[in-house]
C-alpha positions in Angstrom: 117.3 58.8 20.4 116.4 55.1 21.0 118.4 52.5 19.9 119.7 49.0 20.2 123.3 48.1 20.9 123.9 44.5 19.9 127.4 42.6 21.2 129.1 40.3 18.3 129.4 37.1 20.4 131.7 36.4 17.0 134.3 38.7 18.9 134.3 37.2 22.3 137.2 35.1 24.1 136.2 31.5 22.8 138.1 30.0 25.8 135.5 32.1 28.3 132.5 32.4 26.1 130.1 31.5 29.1 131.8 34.4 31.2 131.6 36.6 28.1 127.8 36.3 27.9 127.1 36.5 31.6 129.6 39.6 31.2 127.1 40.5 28.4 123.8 40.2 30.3 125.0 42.6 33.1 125.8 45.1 30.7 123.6 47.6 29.2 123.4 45.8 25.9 120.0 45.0 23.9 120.9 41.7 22.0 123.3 39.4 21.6 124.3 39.1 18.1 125.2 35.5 17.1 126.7 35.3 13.4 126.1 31.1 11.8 128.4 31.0 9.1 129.4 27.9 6.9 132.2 28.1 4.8 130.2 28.5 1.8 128.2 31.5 1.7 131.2 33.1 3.2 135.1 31.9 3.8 134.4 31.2 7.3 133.4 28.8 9.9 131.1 29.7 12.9 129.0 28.4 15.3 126.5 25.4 14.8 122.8 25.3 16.1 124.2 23.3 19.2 126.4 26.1 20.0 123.8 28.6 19.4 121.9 26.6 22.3 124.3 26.7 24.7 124.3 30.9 24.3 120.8 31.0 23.7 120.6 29.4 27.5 123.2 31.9 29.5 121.9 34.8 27.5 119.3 37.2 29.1 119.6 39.3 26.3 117.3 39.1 22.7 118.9 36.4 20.6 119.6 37.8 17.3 121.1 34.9 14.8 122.3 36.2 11.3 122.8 33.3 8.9 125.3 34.0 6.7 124.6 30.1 5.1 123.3 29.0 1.9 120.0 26.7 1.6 119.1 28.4 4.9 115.2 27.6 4.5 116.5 23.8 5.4 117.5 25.0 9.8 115.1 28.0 10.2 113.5 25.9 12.8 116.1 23.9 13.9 117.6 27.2 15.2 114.7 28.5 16.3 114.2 25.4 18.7 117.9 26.6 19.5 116.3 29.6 21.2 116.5 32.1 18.6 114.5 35.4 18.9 115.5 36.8 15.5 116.7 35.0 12.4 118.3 36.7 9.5 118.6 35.4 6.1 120.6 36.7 3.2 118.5 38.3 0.6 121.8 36.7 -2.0 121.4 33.4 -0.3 117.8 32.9 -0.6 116.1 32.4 -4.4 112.2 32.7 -2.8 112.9 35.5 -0.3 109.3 36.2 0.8 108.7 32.3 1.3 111.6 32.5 4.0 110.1 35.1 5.6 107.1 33.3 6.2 108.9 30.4 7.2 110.8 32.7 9.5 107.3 33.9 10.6 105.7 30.5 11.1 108.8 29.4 13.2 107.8 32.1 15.8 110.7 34.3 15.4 111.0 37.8 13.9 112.0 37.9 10.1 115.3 39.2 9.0 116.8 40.1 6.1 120.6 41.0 5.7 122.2 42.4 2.1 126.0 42.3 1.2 127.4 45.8 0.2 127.7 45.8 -2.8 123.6 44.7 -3.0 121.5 47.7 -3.4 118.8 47.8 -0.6 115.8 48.0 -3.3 116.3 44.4 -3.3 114.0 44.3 -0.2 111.6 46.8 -1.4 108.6 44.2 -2.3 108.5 42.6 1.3 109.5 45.5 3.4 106.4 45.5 5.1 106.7 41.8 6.4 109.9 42.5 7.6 111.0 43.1 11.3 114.5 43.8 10.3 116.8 44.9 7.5 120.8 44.0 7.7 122.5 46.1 5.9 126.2 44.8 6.0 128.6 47.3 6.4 131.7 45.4 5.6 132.0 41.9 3.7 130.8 39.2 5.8 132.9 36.4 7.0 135.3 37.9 9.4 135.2 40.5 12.5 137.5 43.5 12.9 136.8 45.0 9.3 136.8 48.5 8.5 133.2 50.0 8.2 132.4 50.8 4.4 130.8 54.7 4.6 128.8 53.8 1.7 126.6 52.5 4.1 125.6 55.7 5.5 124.0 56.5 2.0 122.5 52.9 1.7 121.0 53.7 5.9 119.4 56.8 4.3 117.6 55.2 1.5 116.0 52.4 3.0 114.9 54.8 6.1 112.9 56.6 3.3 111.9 53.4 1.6 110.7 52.1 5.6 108.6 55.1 6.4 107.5 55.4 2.7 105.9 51.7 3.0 104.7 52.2 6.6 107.0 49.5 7.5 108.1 48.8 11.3 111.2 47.4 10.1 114.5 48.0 12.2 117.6 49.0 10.2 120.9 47.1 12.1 124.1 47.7 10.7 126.4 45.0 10.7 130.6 45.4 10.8 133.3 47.9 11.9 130.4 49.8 14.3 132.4 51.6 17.1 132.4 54.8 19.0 134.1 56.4 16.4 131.6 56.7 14.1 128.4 55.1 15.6 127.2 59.0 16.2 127.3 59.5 12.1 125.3 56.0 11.6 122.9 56.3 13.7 121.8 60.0 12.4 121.5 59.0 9.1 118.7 56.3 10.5 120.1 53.0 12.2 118.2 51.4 14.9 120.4 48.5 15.3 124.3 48.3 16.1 126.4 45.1 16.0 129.1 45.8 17.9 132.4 42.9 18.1 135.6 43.6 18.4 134.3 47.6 19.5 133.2 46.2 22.4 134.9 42.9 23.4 138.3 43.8 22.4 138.2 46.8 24.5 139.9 47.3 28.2 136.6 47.2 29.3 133.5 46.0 27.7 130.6 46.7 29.9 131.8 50.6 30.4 131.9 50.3 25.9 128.7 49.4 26.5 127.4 52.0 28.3 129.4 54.7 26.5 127.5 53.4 23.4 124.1 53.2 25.1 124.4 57.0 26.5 126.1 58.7 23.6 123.2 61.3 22.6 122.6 61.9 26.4 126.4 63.1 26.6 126.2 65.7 23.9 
C-alpha cells in the first residue's frame, strides 16, 4: 500500500526546531506538515509566514502548510514565496472556495482543502476534480495531542467513493490523533495522507516511529 507519512512540525521541541527538521529529513517521512494558525479561525497561535521560511529552507521534505486562518485568499502567495509546496484552505473559512483554489493554483502550489468534523465532506463535492488534496480533520483544529474522532473512518470512506466516482486525483490526508494504534484501520478505509505530531515527535525515538509507520503493511 503506498502512502505518505507527514511529521506535525506543530509537535516538535520549539527550543530545537532546526535539529527537529534535519532529524525529520533523515527520516523516512514524505512531508513536513506545518499547521498556520491565527487565533481566530481557531483558539490558537502558530507560526507566521517568516517562520514558515526558516523550515521551508532546512526541510528536504514536501512542504505541506495547512491554514487554519480566516481571509486566507489575502497570504496564499505570501506563503508560497515562503516555500510552500501545498497549501490548504478551510472549506468553513473560505466563502468563494473554488476562487481559492485557483488562487492556490496560480500561486504554483497544489490546492488543498481541509473540513472540520463536524462538516460533511459533500461540501467539496463540486470542485473535487481541481483538487490535489482533501483534509479531512480528524479532531478539532487548534491544538496537537487530541484524541482521533472514529467518525472519520466513515467520512475517509465516503469521499474515497466520491474521488474515484469523479475521476479525481485528489489525496485524502487525515489530520489529528494519527498513531500506530490505529493508522492500520485509517488507512484501509482509504487515506493517503497521515499527519503525524505528537505520534511521532513525542516518542523515545522519532525516526524508528517513522519507519514503523512507513513499513506497517510490509510487517503483516
Amino acid at each position: 500500500m503506498n502512502y505518505k507519512i507527514a511529521p506535525s512540525i506543530l509537535a516538535c521541541d520549539f527550543s530545537r526546531i532546526g535539529e527537529q527538521i534535519r532529524m525529520i529529513n533523515s527520516s523516512n517521512a514524505d512531508w513536513l506538515h506545518v499547521d498556520v494558525m491565527d487565533g481566530v479561525f481557531v483558539p490558537n497561535i502558530s507560526f507566521g509566514q517568516h517562520i514558515v521560511k526558516t523550515m521551508a529552507d532546512l526541510s528536504e521534505k514536501t512542504v505541506d502548510v495547512h491554514l487554519m486562518i480566516v481571509n486566507p485568499e489575502k497570504y496564499i502567495e505570501q506563503f508560497r514565496k515562503a516555500g510552500a509546496e501545498i497549501i490548504t484552505v478551510h472549506a468553513e473559512a473560505c466563502p468563494h472556495l473554488h476562487r481559492t483554489i485557483q488562487q492556490i493554483h496560480d500561486s504554483g502550489a497544489k490546492a488543498g482543502v481541509a473540513i472540520n468534523p463536524h462538516t460533511p465532506v459533500n461540501i467539496v463535492e463540486n470542485l473535487i476534480e481541481d483538487l490535489d488534496l482533501v483534509c479531512l480533520m480528524s479532531v478539532n483544529p487548534g491544538f496537537g495531542g487530541q484524541k482521533f474522532i472514529y467518525q472519520t473512518l466513515e467520512k475517509i470512506r465516503t469521499l474515497k467513493e466520491m474521488i474515484v466516482s469523479k475521476n479525481s486525483k485528489a489525496l485524502i490526508e487525515i489530520d489529528g490523533g494519527v498513531g500506530l494504534q490505529n493508522m492500520e484501520s485509517i488507512l484501509k478505509a482509504g487515506a493517503d495522507v497521515l499527519v503525524a505530531g505528537s505520534s511521532v515527535f513525542k516518542s523515545e525515538n522519532p525516526i524508528n516511529t517513522v519507519a514503523k509507520m512507513k513499513s506497517l503493511f510490509s510487517e503483516n
